[in-house]
mmCIF file of the N, C-alpha and C atoms, coordinates in Angstrom:
data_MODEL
# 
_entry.id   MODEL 
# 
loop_
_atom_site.group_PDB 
_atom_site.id 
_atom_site.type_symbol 
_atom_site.label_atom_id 
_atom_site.label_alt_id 
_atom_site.label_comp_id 
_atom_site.label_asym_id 
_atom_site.label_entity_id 
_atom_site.label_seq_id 
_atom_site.pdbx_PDB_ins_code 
_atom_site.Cartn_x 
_atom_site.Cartn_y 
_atom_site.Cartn_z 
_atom_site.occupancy 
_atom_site.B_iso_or_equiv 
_atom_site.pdbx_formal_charge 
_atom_site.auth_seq_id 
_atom_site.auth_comp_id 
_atom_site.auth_asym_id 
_atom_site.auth_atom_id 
_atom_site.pdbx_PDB_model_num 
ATOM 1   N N  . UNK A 1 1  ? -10.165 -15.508 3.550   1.00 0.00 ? 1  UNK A N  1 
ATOM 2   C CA . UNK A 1 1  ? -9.882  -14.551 4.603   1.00 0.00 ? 1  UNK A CA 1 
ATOM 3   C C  . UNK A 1 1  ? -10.869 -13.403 4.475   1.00 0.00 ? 1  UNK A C  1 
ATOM 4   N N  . UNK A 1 2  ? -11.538 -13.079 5.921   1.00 0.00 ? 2  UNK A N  1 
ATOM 5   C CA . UNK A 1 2  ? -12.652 -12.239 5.524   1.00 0.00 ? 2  UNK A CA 1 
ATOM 6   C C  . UNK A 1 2  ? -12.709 -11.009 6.117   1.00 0.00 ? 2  UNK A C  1 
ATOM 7   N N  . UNK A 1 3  ? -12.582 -9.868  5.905   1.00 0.00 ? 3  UNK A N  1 
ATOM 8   C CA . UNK A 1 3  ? -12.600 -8.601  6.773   1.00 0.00 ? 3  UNK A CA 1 
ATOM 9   C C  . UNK A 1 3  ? -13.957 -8.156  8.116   1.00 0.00 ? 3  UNK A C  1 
ATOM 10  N N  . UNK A 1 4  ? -12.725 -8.050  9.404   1.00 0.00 ? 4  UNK A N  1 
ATOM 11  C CA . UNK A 1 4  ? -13.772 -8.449  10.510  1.00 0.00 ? 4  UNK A CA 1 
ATOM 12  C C  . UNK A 1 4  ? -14.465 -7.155  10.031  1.00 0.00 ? 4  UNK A C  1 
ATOM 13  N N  . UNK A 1 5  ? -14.339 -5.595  9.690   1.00 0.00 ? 5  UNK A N  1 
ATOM 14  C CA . UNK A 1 5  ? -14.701 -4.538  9.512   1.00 0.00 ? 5  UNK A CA 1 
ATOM 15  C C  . UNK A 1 5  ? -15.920 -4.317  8.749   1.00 0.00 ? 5  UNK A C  1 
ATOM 16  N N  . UNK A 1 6  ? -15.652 -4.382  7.488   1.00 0.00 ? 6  UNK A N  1 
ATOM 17  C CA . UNK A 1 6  ? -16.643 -4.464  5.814   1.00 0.00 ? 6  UNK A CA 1 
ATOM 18  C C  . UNK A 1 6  ? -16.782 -6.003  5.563   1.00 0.00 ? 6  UNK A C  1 
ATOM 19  N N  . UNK A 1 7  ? -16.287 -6.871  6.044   1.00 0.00 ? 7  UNK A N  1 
ATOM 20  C CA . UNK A 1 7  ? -16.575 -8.605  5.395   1.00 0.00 ? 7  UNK A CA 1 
ATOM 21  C C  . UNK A 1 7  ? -16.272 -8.420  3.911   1.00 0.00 ? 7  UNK A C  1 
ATOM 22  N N  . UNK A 1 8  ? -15.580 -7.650  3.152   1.00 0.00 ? 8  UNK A N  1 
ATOM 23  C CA . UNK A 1 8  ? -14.935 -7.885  2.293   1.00 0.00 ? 8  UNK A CA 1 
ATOM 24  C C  . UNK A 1 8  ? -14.011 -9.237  2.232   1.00 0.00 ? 8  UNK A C  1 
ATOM 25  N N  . UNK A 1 9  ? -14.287 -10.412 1.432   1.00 0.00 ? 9  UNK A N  1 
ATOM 26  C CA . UNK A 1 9  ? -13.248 -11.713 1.186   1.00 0.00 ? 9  UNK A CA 1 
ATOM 27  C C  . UNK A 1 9  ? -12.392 -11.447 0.262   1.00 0.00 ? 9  UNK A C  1 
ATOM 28  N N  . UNK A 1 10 ? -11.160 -11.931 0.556   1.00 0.00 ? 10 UNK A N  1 
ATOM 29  C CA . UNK A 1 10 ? -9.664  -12.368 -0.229  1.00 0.00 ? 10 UNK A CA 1 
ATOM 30  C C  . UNK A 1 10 ? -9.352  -13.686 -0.207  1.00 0.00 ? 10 UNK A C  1 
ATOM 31  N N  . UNK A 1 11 ? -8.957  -14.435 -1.169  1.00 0.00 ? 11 UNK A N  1 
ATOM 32  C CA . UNK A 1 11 ? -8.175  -15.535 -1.561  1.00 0.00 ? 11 UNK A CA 1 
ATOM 33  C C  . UNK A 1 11 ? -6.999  -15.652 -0.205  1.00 0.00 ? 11 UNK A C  1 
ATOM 34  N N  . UNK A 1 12 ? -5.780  -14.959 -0.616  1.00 0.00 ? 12 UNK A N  1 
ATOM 35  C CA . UNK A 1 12 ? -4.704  -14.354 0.128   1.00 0.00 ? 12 UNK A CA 1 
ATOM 36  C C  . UNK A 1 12 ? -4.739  -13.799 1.510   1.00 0.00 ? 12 UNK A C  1 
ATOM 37  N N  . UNK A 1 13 ? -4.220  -13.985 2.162   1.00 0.00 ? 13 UNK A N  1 
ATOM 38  C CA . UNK A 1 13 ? -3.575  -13.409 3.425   1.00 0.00 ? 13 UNK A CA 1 
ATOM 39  C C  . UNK A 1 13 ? -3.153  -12.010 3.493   1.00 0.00 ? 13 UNK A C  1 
ATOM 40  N N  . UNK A 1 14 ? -2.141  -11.940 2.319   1.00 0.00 ? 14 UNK A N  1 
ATOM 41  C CA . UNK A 1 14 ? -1.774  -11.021 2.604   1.00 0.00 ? 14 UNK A CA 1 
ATOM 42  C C  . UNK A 1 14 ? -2.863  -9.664  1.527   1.00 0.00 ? 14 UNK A C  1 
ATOM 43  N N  . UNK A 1 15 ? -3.328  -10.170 0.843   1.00 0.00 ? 15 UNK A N  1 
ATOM 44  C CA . UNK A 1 15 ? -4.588  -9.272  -0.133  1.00 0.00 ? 15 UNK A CA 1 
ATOM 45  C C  . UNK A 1 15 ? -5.312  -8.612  1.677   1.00 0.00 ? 15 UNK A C  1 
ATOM 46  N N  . UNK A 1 16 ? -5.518  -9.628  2.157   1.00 0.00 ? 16 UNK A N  1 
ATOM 47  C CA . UNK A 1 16 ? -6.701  -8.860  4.018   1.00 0.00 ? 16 UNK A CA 1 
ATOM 48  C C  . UNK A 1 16 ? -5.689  -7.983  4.350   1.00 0.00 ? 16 UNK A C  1 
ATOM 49  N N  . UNK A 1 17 ? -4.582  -8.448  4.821   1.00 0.00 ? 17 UNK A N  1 
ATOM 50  C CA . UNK A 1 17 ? -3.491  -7.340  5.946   1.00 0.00 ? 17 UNK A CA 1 
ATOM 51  C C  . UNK A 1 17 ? -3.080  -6.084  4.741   1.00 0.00 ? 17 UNK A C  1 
ATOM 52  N N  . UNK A 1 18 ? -3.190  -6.067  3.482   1.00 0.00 ? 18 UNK A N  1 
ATOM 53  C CA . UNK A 1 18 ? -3.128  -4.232  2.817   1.00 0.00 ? 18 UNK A CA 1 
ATOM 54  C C  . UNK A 1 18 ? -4.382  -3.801  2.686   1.00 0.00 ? 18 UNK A C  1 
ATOM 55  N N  . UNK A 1 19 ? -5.943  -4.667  2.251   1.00 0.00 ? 19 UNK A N  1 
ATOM 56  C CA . UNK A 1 19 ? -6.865  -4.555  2.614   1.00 0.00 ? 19 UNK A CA 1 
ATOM 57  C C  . UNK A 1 19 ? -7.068  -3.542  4.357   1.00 0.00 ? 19 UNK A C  1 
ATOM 58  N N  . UNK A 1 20 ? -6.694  -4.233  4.588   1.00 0.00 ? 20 UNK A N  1 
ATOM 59  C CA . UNK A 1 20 ? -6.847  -3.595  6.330   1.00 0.00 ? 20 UNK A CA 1 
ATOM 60  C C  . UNK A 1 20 ? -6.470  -2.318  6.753   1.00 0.00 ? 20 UNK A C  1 
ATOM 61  N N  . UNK A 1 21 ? -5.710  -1.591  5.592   1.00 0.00 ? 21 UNK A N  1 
ATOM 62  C CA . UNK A 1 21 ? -4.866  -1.099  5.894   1.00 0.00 ? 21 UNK A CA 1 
ATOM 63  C C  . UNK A 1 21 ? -5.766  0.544   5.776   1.00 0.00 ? 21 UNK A C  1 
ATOM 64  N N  . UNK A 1 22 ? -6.493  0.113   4.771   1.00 0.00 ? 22 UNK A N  1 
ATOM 65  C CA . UNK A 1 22 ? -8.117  1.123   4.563   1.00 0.00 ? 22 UNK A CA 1 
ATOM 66  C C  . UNK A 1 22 ? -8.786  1.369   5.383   1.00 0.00 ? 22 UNK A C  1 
ATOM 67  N N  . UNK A 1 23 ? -8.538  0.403   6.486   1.00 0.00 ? 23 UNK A N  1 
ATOM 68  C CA . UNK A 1 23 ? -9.619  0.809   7.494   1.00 0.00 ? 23 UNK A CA 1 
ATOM 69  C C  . UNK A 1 23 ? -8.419  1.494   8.873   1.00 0.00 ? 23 UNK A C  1 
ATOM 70  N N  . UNK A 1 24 ? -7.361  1.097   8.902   1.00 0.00 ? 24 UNK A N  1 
ATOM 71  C CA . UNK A 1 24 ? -6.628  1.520   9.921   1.00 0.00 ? 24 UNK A CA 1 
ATOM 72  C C  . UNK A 1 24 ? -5.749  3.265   9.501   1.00 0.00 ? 24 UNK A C  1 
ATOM 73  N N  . UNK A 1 25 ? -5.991  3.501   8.203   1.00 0.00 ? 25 UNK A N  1 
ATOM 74  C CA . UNK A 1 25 ? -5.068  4.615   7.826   1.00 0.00 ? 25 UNK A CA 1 
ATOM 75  C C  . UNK A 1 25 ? -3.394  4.586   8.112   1.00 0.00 ? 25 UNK A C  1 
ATOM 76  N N  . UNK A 1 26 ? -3.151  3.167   8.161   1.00 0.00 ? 26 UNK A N  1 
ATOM 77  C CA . UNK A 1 26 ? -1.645  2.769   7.831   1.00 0.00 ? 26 UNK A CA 1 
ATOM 78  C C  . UNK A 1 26 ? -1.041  2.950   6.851   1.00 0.00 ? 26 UNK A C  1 
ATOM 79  N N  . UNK A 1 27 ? 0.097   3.765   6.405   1.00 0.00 ? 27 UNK A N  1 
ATOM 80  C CA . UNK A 1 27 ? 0.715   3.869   5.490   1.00 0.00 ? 27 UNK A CA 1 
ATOM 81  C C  . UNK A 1 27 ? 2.244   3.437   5.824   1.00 0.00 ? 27 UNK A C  1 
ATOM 82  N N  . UNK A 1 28 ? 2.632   2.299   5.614   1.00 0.00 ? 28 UNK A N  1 
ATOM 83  C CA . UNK A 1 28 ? 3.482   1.662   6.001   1.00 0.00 ? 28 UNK A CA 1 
ATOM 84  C C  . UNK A 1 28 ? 5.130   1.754   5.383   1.00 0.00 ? 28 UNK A C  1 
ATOM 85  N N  . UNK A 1 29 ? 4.903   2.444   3.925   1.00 0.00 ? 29 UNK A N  1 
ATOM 86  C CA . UNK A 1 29 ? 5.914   2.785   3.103   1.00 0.00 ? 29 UNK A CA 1 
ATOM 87  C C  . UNK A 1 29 ? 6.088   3.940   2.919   1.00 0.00 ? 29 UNK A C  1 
ATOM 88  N N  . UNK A 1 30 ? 7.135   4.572   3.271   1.00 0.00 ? 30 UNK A N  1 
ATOM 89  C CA . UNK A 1 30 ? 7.197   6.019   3.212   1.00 0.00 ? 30 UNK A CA 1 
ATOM 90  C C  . UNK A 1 30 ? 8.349   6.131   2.144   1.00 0.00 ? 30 UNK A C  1 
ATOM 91  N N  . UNK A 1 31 ? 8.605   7.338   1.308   1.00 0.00 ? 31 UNK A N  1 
ATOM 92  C CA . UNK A 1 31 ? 9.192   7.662   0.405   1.00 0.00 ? 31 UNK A CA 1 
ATOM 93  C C  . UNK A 1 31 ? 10.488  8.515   1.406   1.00 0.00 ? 31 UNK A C  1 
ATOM 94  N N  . UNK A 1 32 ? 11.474  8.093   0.546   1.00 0.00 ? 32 UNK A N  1 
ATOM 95  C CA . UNK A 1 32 ? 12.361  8.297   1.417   1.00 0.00 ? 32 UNK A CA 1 
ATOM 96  C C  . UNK A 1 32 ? 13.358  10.100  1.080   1.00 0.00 ? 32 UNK A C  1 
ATOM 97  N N  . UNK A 1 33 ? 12.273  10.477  -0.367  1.00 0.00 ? 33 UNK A N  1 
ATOM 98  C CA . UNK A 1 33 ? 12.724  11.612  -1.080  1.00 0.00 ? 33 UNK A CA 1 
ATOM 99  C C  . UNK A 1 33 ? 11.858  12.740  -0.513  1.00 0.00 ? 33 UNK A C  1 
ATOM 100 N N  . UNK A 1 34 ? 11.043  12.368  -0.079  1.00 0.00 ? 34 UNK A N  1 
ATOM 101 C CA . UNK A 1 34 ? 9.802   13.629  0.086   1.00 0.00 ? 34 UNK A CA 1 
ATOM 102 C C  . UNK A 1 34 ? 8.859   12.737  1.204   1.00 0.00 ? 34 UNK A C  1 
ATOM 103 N N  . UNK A 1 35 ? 7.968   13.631  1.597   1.00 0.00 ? 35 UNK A N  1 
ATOM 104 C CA . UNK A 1 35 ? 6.722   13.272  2.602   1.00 0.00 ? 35 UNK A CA 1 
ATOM 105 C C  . UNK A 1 35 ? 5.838   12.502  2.220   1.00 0.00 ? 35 UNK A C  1 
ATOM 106 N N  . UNK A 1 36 ? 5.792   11.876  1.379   1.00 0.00 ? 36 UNK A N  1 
ATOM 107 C CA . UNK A 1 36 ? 4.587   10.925  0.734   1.00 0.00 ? 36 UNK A CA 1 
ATOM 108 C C  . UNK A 1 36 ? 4.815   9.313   1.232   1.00 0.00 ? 36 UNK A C  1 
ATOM 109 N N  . UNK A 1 37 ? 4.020   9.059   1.600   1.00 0.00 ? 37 UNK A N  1 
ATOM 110 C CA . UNK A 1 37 ? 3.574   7.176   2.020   1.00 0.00 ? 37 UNK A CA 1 
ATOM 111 C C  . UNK A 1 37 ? 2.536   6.609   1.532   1.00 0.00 ? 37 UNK A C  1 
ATOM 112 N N  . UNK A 1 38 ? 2.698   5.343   1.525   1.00 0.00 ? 38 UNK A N  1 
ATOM 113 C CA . UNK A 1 38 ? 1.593   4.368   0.278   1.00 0.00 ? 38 UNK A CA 1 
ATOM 114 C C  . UNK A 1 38 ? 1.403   3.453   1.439   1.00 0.00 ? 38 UNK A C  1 
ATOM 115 N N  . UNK A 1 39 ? 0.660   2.734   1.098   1.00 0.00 ? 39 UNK A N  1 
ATOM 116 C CA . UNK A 1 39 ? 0.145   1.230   2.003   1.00 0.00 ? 39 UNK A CA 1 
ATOM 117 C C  . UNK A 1 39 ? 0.992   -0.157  1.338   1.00 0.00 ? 39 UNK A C  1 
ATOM 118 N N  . UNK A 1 40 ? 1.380   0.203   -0.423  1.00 0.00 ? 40 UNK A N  1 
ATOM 119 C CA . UNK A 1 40 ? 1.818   -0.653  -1.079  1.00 0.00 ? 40 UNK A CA 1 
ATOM 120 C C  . UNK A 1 40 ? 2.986   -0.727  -1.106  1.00 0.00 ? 40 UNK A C  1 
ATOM 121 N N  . UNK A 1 41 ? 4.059   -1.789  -1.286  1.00 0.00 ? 41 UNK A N  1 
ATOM 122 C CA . UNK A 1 41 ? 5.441   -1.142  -1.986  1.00 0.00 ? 41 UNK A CA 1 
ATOM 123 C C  . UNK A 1 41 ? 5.169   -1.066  -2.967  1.00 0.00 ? 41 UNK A C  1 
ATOM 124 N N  . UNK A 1 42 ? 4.726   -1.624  -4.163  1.00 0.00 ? 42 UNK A N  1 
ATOM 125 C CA . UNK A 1 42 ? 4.676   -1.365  -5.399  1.00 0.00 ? 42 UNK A CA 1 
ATOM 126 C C  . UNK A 1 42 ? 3.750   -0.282  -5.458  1.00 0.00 ? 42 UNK A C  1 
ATOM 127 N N  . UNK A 1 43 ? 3.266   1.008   -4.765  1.00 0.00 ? 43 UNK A N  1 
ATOM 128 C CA . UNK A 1 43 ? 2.984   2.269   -5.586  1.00 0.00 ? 43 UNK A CA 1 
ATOM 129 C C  . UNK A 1 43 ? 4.268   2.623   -4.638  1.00 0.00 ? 43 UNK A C  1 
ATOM 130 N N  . UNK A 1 44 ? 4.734   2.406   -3.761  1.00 0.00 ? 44 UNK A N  1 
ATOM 131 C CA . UNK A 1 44 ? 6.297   3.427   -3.896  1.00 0.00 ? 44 UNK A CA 1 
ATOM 132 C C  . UNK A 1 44 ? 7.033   3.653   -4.890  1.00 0.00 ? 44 UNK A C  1 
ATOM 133 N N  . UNK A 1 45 ? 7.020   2.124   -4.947  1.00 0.00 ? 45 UNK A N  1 
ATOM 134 C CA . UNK A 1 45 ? 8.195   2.066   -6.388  1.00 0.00 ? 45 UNK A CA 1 
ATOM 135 C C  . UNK A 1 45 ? 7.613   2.654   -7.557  1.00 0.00 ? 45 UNK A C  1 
ATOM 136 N N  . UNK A 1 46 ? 6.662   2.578   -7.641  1.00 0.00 ? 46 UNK A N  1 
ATOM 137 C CA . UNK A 1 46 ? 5.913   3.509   -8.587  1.00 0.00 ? 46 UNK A CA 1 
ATOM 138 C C  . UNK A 1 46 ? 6.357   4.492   -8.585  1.00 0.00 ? 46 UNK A C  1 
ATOM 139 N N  . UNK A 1 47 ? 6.000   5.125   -7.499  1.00 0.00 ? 47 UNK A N  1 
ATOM 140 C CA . UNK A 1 47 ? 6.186   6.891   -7.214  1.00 0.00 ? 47 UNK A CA 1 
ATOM 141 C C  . UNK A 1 47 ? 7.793   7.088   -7.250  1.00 0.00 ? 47 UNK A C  1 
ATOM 142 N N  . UNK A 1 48 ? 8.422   6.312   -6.751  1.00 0.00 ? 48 UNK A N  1 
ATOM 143 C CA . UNK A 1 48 ? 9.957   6.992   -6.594  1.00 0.00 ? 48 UNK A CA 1 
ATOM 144 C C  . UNK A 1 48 ? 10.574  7.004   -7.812  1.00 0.00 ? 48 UNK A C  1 
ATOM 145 N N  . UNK A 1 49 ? 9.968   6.316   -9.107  1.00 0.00 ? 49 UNK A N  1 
ATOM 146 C CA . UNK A 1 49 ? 9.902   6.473   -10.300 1.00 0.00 ? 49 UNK A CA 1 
ATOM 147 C C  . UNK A 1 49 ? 10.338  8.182   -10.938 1.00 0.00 ? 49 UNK A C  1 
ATOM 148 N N  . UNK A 1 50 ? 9.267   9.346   -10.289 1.00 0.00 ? 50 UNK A N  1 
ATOM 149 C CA . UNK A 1 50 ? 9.284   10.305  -10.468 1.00 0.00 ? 50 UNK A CA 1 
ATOM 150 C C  . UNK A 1 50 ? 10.507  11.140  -9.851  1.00 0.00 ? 50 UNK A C  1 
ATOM 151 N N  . UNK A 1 51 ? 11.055  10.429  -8.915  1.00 0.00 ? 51 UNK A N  1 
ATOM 152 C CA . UNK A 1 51 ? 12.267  10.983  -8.197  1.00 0.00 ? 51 UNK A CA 1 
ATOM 153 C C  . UNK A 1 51 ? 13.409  10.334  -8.694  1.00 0.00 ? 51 UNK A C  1 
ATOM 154 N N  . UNK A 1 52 ? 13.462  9.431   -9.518  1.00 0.00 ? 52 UNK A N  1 
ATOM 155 C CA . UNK A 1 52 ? 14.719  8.904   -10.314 1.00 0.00 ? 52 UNK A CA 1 
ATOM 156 C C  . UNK A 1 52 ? 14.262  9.207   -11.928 1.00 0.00 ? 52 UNK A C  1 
ATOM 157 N N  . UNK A 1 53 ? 13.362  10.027  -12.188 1.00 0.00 ? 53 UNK A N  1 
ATOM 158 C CA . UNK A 1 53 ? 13.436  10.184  -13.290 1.00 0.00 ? 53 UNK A CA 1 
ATOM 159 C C  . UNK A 1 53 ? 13.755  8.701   -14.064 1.00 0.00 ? 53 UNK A C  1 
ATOM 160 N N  . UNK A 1 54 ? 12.912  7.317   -13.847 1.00 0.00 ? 54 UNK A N  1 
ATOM 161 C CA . UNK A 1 54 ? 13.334  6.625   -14.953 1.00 0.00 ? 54 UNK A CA 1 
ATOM 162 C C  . UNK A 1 54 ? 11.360  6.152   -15.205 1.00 0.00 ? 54 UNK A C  1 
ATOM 163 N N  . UNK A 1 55 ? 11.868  5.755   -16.375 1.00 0.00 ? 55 UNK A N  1 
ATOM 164 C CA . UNK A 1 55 ? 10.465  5.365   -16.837 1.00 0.00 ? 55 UNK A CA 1 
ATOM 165 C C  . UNK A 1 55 ? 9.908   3.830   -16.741 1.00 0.00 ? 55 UNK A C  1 
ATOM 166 N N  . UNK A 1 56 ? 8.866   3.696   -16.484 1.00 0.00 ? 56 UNK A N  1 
ATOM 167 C CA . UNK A 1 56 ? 7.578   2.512   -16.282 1.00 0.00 ? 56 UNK A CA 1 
ATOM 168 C C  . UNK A 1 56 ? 8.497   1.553   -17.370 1.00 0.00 ? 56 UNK A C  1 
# 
């Protein structure tokens, strides 16, 4: 899968559509504690880490 934008290639499907997401300024996951949004779920869950106080 190849990016029509940069032609950056991915294996994955879905590696292009969060890929893509660099070029569109989509932030698709929003934190539901504060104003902050990621493109990933896994840096939400990351981040909401800091709002439940539990550790990695």
């Amino acid at each position: 899968y190849k990016c029509g934008q940069c032609g950056k290639s991915f294996i994955e499907k879905r590696d292009l559509v969060s890929h893509q997401r660099i070029h569109t300024g989509e932030y698709p996951c929003p934190c539901t504690h504060c104003p902050k949004a990621f493109r990933l779920k896994n840096d939400l869950t990351a981040h909401q880490r800091i709002h439940t106080c539990e550790k990695p």
